[in-house]
C-alpha positions as CSV (number, residue, x, y, z in Angstrom):
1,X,117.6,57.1,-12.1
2,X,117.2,53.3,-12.1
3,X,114.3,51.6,-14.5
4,X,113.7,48.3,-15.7
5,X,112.8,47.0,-19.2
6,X,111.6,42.9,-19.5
7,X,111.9,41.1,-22.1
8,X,110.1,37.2,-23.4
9,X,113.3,35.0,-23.9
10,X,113.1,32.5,-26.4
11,X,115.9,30.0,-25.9
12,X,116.7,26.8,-27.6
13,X,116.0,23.2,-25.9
14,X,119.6,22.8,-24.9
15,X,119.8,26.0,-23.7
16,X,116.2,25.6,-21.5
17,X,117.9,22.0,-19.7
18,X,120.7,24.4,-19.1
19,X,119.1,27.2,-17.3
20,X,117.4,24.8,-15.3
21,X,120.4,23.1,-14.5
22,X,121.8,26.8,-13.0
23,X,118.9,27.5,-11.0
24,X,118.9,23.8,-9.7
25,X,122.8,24.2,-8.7
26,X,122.3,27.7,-7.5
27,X,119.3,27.0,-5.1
28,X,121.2,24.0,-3.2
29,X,123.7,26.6,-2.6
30,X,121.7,29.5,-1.1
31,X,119.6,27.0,0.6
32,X,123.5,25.8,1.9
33,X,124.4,28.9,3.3
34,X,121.4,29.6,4.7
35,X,121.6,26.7,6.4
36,X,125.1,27.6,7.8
37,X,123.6,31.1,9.1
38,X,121.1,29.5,11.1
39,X,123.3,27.0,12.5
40,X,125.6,29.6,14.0
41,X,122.4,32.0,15.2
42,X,121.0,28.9,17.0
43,X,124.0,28.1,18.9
44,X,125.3,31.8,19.6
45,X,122.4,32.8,20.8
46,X,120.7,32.7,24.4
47,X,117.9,34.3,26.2
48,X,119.2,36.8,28.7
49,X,116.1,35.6,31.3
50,X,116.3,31.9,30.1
51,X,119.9,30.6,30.0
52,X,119.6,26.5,30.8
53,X,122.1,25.8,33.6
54,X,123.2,22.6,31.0
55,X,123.9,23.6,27.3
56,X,125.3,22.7,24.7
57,X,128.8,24.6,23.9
58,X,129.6,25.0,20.5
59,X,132.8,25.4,18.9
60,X,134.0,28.8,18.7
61,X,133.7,30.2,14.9
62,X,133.1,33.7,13.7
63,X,129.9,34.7,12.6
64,X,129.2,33.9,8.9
65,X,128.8,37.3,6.7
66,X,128.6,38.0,3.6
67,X,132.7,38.1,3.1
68,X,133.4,34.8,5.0
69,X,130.8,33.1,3.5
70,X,132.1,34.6,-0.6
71,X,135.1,33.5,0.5
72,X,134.2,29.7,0.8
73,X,133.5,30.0,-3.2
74,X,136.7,29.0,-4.8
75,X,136.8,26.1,-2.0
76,X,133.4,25.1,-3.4
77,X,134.3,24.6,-7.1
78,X,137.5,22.8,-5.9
79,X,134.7,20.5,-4.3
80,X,132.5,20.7,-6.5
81,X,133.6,21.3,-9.9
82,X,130.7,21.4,-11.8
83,X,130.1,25.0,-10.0
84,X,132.9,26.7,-12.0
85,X,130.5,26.4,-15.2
86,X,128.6,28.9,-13.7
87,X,129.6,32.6,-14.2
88,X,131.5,33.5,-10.4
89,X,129.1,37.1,-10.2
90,X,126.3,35.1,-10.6
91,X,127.2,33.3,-7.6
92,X,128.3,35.8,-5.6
93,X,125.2,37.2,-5.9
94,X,123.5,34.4,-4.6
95,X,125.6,34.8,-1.1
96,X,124.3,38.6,-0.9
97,X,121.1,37.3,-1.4
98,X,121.3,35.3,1.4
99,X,122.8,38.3,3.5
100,X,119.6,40.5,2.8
101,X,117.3,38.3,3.5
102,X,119.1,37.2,7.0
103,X,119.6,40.8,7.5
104,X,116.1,41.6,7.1
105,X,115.4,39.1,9.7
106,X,117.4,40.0,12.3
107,X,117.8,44.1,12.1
108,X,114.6,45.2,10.0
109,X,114.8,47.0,6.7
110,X,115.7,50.7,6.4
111,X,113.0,51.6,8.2
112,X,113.2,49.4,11.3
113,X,110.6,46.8,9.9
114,X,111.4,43.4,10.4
115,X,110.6,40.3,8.1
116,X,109.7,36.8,9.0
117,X,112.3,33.8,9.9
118,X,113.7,32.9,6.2
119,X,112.8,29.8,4.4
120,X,114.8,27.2,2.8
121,X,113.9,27.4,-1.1
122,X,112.4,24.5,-2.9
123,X,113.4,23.9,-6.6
124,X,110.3,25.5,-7.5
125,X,110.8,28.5,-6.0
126,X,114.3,29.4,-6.8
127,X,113.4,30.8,-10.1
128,X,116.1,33.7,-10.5
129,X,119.4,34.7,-11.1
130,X,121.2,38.2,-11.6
131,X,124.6,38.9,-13.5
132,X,125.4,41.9,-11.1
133,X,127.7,43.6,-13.9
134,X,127.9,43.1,-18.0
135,X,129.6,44.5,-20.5
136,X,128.6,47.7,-22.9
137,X,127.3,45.8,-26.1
138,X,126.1,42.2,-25.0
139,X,123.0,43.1,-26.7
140,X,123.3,43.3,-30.0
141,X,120.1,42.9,-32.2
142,X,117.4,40.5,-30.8
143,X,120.4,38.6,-29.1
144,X,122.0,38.4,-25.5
145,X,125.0,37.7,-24.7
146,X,125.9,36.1,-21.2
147,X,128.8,35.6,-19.6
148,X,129.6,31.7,-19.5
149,X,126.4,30.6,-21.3
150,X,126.3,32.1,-24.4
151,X,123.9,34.0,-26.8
152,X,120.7,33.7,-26.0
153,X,117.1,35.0,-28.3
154,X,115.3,38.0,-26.6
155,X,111.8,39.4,-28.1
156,X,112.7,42.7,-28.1
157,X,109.1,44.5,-27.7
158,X,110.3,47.7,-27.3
159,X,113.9,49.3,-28.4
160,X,116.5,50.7,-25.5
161,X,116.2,54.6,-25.8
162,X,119.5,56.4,-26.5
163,X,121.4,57.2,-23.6
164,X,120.1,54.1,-21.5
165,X,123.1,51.6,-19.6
166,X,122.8,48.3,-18.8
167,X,123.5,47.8,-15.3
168,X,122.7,44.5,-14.4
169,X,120.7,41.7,-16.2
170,X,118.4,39.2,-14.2
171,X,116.8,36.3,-15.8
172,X,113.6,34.7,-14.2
173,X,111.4,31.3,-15.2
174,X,107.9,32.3,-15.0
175,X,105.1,29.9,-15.7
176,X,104.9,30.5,-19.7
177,X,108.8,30.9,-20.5
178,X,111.9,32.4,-19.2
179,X,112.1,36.7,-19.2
180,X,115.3,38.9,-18.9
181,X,115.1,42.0,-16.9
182,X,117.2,44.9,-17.5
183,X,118.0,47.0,-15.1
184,X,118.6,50.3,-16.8
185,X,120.4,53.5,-15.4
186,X,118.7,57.1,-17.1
187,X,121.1,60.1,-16.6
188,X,118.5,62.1,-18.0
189,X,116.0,62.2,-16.0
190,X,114.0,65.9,-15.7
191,X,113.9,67.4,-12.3
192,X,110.6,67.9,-10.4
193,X,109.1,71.2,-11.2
194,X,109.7,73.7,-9.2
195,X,106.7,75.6,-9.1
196,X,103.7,73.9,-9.9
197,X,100.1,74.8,-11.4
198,X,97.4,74.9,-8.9
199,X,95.1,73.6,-11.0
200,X,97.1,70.6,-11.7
201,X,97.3,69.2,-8.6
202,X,94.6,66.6,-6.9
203,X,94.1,63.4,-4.5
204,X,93.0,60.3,-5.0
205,X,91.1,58.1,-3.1
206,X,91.1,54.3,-3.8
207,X,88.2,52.0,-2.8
208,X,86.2,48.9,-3.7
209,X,83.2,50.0,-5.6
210,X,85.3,52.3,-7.6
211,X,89.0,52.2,-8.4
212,X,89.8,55.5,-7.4
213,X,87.9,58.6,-7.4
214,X,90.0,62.2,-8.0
215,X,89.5,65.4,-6.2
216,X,87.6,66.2,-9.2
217,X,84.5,63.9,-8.7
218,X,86.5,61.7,-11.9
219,X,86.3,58.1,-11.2
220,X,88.0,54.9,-12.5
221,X,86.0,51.5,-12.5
222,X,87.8,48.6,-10.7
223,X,88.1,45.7,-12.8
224,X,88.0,42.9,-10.7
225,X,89.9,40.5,-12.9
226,X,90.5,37.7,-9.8
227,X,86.7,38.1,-9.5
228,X,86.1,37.5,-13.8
229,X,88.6,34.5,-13.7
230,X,87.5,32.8,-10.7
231,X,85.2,30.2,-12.7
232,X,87.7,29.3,-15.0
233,X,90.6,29.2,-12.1
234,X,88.2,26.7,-10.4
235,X,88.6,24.3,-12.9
236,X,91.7,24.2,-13.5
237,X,92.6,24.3,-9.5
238,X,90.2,20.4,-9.1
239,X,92.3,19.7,-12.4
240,X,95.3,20.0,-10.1
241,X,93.6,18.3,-7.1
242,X,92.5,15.2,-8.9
243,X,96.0,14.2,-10.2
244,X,98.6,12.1,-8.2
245,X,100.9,13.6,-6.9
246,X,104.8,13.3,-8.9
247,X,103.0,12.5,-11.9
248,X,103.7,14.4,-15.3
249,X,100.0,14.8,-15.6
250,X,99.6,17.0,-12.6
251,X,103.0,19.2,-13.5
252,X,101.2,19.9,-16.5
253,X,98.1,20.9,-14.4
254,X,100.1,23.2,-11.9
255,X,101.6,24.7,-15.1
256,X,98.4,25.6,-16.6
257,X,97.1,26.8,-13.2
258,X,100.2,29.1,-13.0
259,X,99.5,30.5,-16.5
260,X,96.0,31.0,-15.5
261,X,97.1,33.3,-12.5
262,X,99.8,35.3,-14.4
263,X,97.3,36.1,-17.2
264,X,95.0,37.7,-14.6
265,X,98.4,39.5,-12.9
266,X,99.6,41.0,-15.9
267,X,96.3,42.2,-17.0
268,X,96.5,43.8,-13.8
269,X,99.5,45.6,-14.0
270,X,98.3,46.7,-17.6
271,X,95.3,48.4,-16.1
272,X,97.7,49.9,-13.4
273,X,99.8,51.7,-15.7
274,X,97.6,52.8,-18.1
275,X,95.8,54.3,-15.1
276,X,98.8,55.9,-13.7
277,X,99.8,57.4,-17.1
278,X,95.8,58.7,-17.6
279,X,96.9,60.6,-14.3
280,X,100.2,61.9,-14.5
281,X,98.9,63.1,-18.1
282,X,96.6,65.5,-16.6
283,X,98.1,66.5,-13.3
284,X,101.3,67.2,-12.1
285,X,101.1,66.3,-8.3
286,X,98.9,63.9,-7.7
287,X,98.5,63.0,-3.5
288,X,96.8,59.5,-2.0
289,X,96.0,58.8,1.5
290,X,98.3,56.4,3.4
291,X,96.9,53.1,3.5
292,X,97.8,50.2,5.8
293,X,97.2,47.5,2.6
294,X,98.8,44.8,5.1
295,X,96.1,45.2,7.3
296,X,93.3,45.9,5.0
297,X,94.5,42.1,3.6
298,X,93.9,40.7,6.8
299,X,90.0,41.4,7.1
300,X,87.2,39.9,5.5
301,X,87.8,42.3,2.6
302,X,91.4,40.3,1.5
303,X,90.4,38.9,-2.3
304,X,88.8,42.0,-2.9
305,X,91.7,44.3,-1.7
306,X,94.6,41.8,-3.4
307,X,92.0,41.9,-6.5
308,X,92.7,45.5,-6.5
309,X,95.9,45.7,-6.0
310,X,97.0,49.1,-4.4
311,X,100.0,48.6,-3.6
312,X,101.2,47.7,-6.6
313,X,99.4,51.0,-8.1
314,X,100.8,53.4,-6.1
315,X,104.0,52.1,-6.5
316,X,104.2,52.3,-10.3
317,X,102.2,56.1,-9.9
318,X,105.3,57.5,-8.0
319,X,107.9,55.5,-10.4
320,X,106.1,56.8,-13.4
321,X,106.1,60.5,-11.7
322,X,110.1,60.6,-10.8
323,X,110.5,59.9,-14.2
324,X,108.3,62.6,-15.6
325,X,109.1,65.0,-13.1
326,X,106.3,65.0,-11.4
327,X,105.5,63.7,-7.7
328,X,102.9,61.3,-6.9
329,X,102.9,60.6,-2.8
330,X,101.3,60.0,0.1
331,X,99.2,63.4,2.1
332,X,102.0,62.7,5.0
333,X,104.4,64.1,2.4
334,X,103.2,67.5,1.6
C-alpha cells in the first residue's frame, strides 16, 4: 500500500535561487519535448476522408517515445552543460512526464477516457519535480538529503511510523514556501474484513444544504469556505487588477492572492478528513451514490459544488478505508 506524508520545507536563500533555477531548466525541457511530440503528430498524421492532394512530406523519423526521447539526455548535457547539475532521475522523470500526459491525449486513461490537447508549461506552472528513487536514510533528523543538491531543512509535523519506505520524494513550490512529498510504501496494511457487522454499514448522500446526510438521518453541515472568503478574495483579486503588469508590486499581489486561495483549500481538505475519519470511526462500509461531479460543475450550481468539494472527499474516504481495512465505494460496487 502506497501513502503520502508532506512536509513545509525551510530552505536557505541560496538554496531557494537554486530550486528555482531547477524548475526553470526543467520546464524549457518538458516544454522541449513536448514540442518535438507534436511536431511529429502533426506531420504523421492525416484524415482518412480529408487527405490534400498537395502536402507537405516530411522527413521520415520514428515516432518519439519515451526511450528515444531518454536517450537524447546525455546529448543534451553535452549541449548544454549546465543540465548535468541536475540529478539525471530527476530528468528522466521529466520525459515520462511528458509520455503520460501525451499518452493521455491520444489513447485515454485506463479506463478509455481521454484528456484534452497538452499545453506547453509556463514558468509559473512548472512547479514540481520528483527523484523517482532515493536512498534508505536520506532523512535523518529534521534534514533531507538530495541527490546533487544537498541537505535541505524539513518541518517534520509528524514522525515516519516504523516499518514505512521511502519510495520516491517530490518537491513542489506552492504559494507560501516549498513542500516535500513522500511517497511511502506500508507492507502492513490490514485486510478488509471479511465478514462485516450489519449494523455498521450505511450510505451517504452528499448535497448542498447539508454536507452529507447518513442512512441514519446523521447530517454534516457544509462549510462553505469559498463562500466565507469571497469578501476578502475580492480585495485582494482588484489588488491584482490595478497593478501593471511585470511590475514587482503586482507579483507580490498574485502571491498574496494565491495564499488567500490555498488557505481556503487546505481548510478544505481539513474538514474532509476529519469528516472521513468521524465516518470510518463508526462504520465499517460506508456506500455513496455515483456522481457525475464534472457535470454537476458545469451547471449553474459550479462554485457551490467546487465549494464542496466531493471529489476530493470521496477520494480521501476510500484512501482512508483501504488503510483501515474498511471499504468506502460507490452503490455500483456492492
Amino acid at each position: 500500500m502506497r501513502t503520502a506524508y508532506q512536509y513545509k520545507l525551510r530552505p536557505t536563500k541560496q538554496q531557494i535561487i537554486e530550486l528555482d533555477r531547477w524548475l526553470s531548466m526543467l520546464c524549457s525541457q518538458y516544454n522541449y519535448l513536448l514540442a518535438d511530440r507534436f511536431t511529429w503528430y502533426e506531420q504523421n498524421r492525416s484524415p482518412i476522408n480529408a487527405c490534400p492532394l498537395v502536402c507537405y512530406l516530411p522527413e521520415l523519423r520514428e515516432n518519439p517515445d519515451y526511450y528515444s526521447q531518454k536517450k537524447t539526455l546525455p546529448q543534451l548535457k553535452k549541449t548544454h552543460p549546465w543540465y548535468s547539475e541536475i540529478y539525471s532521475q530527476v530528468i528522466q522523470d521529466v520525459v515520462k512526464r511528458v509520455k503520460v500526459t501525451f499518452d493521455r491525449f491520444l489513447k485515454g486513461d485506463s479506463n478509455g477516457r481521454r484528456s484534452g490537447k497538452p499545453r506547453f508549461k509556463c514558468r509559473n506552472r512548472y512547479r514540481t519535480f520528483t527523484y523517482p528513487q532515493v536512498k534508505e536514510g536520506c532523512l535523518q533528523g529534521n534534514l533531507i538529503k538530495l541527490p546533487m543538491f544537498g541537505k535541505v531543512k524539513v518541518v517534520l509535523h509528524r514522525a515516519i511510523p516504523d516499518g514505512f519506505q521511502i519510495k520516491t520524494v517530490s518537491v513542489t513550490k506552492k504559494a507560501d514556501g516549498y513542500y516535500l512529498t513522500l511517497s511511502l510504501e506500508d507492507k502492513t496494511v490490514p485486510e478488509i474484513k471479511p465478514d462485516f457487522d450489519p449494523d455498521s454499514i450505511t450510505g451517504i448522500d452528499v448535497g448542498l444544504k447539508e454536507f452529507l446526510t447518513t442512512s441514519e438521518g446523521e447530517t454534516v453541515a457544509i462549510p462553505q469556505y469559498y463562500r466565507k472568503a469571497q469578501k476578502r478574495l475580492r480585495v485582494v483579486q482588484k489588488r491584482v487588477s490595478r497593478r501593471k503588469k511585470g511590475s514587482n508590486r503586482r507579483r507580490k499581489a498574485v502571491k498574496q492572492l494565491g495564499k488567500c486561495h490555498k488557505k481556503v483549500a487546505d481548510k478544505r481538505k481539513d474538514f474532509h478528513f476529519k469528516t472521513a475519519n468521524w465516518l470510518l470511526s463508526k462504520y465499517d462500509v460506508i456506500a455513496h451514490e455515483d456522481l457525475n461531479v464534472k457535470g454537476l460543475a458545469r451547471t449553474r450550481l459550479a462554485k457551490s459544488v467546487l465549494d464542496a468539494g466531493w471529489s476530493s472527499f470521496l477520494s480521501i474516504l476510500a484512501n482512508k478505508a483501504e488503510n483501515a481495512g474498511k471499504v468506502g465505494c460507490s452503490s455500483k460496487c456492492l
